[in-house]
N, C-alpha and C positions, 0 to 999 in steps of 0.2 A: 667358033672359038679360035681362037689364036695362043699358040704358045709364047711365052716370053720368057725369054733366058733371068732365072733368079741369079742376077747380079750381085746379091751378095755372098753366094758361094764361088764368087769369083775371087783370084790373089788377085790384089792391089799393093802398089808397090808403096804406097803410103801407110799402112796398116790399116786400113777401112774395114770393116767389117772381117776382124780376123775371127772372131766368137763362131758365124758360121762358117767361113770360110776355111780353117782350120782345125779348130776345135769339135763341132759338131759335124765334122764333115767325113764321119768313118762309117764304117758297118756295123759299129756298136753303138754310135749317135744316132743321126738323120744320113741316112743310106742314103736317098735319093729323094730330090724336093724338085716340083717343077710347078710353074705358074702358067696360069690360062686367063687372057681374058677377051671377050667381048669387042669385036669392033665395034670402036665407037661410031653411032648413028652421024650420020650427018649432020653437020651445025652443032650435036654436043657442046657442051664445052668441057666436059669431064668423060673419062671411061671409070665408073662408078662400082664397080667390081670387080677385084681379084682372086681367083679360086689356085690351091692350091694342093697340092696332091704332093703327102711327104712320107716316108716311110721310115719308120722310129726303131731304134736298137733295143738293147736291154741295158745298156749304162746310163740310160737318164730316167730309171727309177728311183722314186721314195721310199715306197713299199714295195713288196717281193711283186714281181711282176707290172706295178702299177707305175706308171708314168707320173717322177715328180711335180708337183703344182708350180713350182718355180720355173719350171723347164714347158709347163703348155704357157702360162703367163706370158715366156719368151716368145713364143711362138707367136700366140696371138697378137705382139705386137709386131713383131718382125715383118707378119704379113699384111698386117695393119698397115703399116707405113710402106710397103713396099707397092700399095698402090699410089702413091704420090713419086715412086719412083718411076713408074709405071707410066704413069700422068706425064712427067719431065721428061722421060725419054723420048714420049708422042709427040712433047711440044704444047702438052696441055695442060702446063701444070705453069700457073702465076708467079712472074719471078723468077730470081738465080740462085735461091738458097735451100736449103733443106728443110723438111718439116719433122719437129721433135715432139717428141712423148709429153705431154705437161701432165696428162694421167692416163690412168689406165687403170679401170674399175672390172674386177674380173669373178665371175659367177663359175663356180664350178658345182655342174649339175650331177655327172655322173664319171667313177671312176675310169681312168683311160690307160689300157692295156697295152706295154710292151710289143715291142714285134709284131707290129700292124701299121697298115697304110690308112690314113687319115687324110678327111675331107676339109680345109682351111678356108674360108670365105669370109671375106671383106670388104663391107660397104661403105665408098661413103654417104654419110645420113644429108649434112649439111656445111655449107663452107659459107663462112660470114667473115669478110678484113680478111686477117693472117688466121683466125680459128677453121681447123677443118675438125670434124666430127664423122668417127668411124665406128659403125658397129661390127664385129667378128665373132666366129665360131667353127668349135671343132666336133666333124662328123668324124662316125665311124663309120664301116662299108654299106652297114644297113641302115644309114641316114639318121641314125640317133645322135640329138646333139648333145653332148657331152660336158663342153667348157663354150663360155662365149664372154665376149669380152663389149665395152662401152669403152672409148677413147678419145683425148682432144689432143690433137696435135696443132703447132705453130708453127705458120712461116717462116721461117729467117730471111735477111736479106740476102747474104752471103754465105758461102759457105763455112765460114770461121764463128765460131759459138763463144 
């Protein structure tokens, strides 16, 4: 496994990605998020999974102790896509522009509790033209999956939307 720096808890001087980078970036949001993936095989042409290991406050509750459904939603996309950042960084991702949310179909299976490090992983399923297709999901420490998510994201050319 390989670590790779989650780039969007980085400052950017553009405002990119201030929601993580800002906003969920305390001791009472997302403590600490850090991404792993997979060297990719030789000849690949994608590295097809990103895992992520994020450890959650108690300000992104709904209910008394339970983590808002808005707030895994977020999640599951952020690291949804953040394999296509993943991809671009390597050099193996199609193109010079960004790939955006077009949906995002979200199952939540089982309540997800405050003040615990969670298991994030995301595949992509399939890339057809500019359509890429990612499945995701959030574990808890003993492997229960919890929330998981279906997604289509689109190429852009550029990075201007």
């Amino acid at each position: 496994m390989t670590v790779f720096p989650f780039t969007s808890r980085n400052l950017k001087l553009d405002s990119e990605d201030t929601f993580f980078n800002k906003t969920l970036n305390t001791e009472d949001t997302i403590k600490h998020a850090v991404c792993l993936h997979r060297k990719a095989t030789p000849g690949a042409q994608y590295v097809e999974e990103v895992l992520s290991l994020m450890t959650l406050g108690g300000l992104l509750n709904g209910q008394p102790h339970i983590i808002h459904g808005g707030m895994l939603a977020t999640i599951l996309d952020e690291v949804s896509g953040f394999l296509f950042v993943v991809n671009k960084d390597l050099g193996k991702a199609p193109g010079r522009g960004y790939s955006v949310t077009a949906y995002l179909n979200v199952s939540f299976l089982k309540a997800v509790a405050s003040q615990q490090t969670i298991l994030v992983a995301a595949r992509l399923t399939n890339v057809t033209g500019k359509k890429r297709f990612v499945d995701c999901e959030i574990r808890d420490g003993d492997g229960n999956v919890l929330a998981k998510s279906e997604a289509l994201f689109v190429a852009t050319r550029e990075a201007k939307l």
